[in-house]
C-alpha positions as CSV (number, residue, x, y, z in Angstrom):
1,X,97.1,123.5,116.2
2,X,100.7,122.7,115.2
3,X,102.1,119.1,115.6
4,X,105.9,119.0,115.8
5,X,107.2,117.1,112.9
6,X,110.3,114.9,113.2
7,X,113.5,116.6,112.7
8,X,115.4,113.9,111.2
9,X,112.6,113.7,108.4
10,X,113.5,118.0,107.9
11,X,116.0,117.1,107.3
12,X,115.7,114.1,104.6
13,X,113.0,115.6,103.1
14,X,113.8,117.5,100.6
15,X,116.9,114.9,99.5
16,X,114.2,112.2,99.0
17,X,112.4,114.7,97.0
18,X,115.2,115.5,95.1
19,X,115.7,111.6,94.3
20,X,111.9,110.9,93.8
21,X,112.1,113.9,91.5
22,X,115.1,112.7,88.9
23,X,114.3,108.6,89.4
24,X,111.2,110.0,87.8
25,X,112.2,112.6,85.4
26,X,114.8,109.6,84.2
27,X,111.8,107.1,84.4
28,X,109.5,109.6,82.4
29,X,112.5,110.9,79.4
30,X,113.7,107.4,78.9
31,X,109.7,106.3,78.4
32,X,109.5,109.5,76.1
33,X,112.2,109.2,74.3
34,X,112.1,105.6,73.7
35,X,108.9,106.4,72.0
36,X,108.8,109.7,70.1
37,X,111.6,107.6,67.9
38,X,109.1,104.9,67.0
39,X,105.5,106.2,66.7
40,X,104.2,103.8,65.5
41,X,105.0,101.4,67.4
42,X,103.9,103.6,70.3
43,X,100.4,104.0,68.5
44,X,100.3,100.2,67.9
45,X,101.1,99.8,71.9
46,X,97.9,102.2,73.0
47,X,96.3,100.6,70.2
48,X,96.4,96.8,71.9
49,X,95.1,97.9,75.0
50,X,91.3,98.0,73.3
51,X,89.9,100.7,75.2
52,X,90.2,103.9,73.0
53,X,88.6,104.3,69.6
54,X,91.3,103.7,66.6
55,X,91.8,107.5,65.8
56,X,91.6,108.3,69.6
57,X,94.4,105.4,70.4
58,X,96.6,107.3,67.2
59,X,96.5,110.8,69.0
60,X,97.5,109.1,72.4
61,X,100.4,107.3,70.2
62,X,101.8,110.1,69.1
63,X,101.5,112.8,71.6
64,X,102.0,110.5,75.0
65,X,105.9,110.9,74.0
66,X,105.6,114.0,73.9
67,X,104.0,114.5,77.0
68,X,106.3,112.2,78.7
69,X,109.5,114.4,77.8
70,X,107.6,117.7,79.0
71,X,107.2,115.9,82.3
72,X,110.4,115.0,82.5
73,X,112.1,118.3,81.6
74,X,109.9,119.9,84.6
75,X,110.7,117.2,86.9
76,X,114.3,117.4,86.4
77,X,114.5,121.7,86.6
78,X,111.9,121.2,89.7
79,X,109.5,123.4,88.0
80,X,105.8,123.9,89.2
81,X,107.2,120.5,91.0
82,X,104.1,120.2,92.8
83,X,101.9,120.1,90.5
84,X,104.0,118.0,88.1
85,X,104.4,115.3,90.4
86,X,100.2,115.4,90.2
87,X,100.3,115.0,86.9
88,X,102.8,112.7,87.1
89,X,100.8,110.5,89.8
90,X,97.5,110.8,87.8
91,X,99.4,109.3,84.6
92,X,100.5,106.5,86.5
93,X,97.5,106.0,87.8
94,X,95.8,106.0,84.2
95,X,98.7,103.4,83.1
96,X,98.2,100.9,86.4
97,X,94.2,101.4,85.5
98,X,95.1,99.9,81.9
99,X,97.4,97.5,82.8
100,X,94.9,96.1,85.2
101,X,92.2,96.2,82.5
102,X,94.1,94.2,80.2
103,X,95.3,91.7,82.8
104,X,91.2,91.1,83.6
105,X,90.1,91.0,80.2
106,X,92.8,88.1,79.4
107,X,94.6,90.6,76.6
108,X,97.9,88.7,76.1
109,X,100.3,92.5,75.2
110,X,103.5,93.5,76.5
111,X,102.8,97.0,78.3
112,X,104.4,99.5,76.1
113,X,105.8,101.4,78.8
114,X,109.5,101.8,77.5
115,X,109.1,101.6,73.1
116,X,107.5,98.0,72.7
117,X,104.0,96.9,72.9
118,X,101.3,95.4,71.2
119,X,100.4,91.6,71.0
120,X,102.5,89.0,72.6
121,X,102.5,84.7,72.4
122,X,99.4,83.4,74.6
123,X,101.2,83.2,78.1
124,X,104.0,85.8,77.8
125,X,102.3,88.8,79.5
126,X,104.2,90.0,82.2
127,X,101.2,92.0,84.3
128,X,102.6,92.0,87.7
129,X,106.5,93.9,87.1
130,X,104.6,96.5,85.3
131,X,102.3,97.4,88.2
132,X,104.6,97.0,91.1
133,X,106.7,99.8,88.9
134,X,103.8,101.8,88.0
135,X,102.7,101.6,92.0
136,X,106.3,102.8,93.1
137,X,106.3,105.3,90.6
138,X,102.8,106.3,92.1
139,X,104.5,106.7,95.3
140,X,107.4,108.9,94.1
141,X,105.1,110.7,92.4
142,X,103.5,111.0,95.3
143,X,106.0,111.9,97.7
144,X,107.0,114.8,94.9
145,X,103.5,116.2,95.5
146,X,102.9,116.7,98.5
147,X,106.7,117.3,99.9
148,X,107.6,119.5,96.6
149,X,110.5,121.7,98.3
150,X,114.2,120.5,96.8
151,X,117.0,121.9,96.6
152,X,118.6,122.6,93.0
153,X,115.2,123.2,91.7
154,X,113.7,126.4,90.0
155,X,111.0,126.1,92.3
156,X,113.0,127.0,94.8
157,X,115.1,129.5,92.8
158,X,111.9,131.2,92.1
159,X,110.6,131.4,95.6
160,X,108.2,128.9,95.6
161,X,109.1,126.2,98.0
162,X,111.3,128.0,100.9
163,X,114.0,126.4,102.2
164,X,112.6,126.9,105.6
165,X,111.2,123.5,106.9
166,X,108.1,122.8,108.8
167,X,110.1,122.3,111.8
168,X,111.6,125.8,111.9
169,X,108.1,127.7,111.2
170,X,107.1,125.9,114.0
171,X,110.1,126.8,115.9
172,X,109.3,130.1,115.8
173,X,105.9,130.2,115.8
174,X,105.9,128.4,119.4
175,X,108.0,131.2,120.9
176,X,104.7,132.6,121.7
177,X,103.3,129.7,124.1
178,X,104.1,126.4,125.5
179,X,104.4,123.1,124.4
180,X,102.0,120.2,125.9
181,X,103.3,116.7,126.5
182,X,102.2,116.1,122.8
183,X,104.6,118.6,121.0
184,X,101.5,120.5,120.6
185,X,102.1,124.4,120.3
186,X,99.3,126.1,122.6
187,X,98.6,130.0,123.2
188,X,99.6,131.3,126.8
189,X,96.7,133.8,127.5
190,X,97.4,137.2,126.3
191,X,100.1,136.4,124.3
192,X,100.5,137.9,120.7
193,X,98.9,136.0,117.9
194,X,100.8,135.5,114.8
């Protein structure tokens, strides 16, 4: 069964997409980039959280940069956009998780998220700005997976995503039967399946 989907949102859709997918590639590069110039500071941030082993916490240092930039490079040429923004959300996901477990364990460290981190004064960790962000970031994240399609993206470029929205599939899919009172596409008897 086919459900109509609202126009207006057709429409929208792949604009919010687009804006979901730069606020994060911006998000993501500045993050990166922020980081890959200081290290060590970056290792001593992953390092105050107290949940990896020391060497495990170094690796994470220095490659989470890394990784940052490569998801933000992909997010901004809209490549494998889908799949990005999953990685995207699941990163998010892992950094809300380790806020949280800092906030219940009474670690007193600034997040890291943007170059600084470590151990901060008794009474000076912000918790809650750093997950409201990383929860909207979830969501954008979010919206990028499972609404990928955007225009100037390679995705598109490349096929992937066609510029053809839900609505007009169902436009032309419905030329074969009737709609209920529901928007719901149904068969007339005898007509041809596609």
């Amino acid at each position: 069964m086919l459900i109509r989907t609202l126009p207006a949102w057709d429409t929208a859709q792949p604009w919010v997409t687009l804006l979901a997918r730069l606020a994060l590639a911006g998000v993501l590069g500045y993050a990166g980039l922020s980081k890959v110039t200081a290290p060590v500071v970056s290792v001593q941030a992953v390092e105050a959280y107290e949940l990896l082993p020391p060497e495990l916490a170094r690796v994470v240092g220095y490659t989470l940069p890394a990784f940052e930039i490569a998801l933000a490079v992909l997010l901004l040429l809209g490549l494998a956009t889908r799949y990005v923004g999953a990685l995207t959300a699941v990163l998010m996901v892992v950094f809300t998780a380790g806020i949280v477990s800092a906030w219940a364990r009474g670690l007193s460290i600034d997040c890291g998220c943007f170059g600084s981190g470590g151990q901060v004064p008794p009474g000076e960790a912000d918790y809650v700005t750093p997950l409201l962000r990383d929860l909207g970031f979830v969501l954008l994240a979010g919206i990028v997976m499972i609404w990928p399609r955007s225009p100037l993206s390679a995705d598109q470029a490349f096929g992937l995503y066609p510029a053809q929205s839900p609505t007009d599939r169902f436009a032309s899919e419905s030329t074969n039967g009737d709609d209920d009172e529901q928007g719901v596409a149904t068969r007339r008897p005898g007509s041809a399946e596609g």
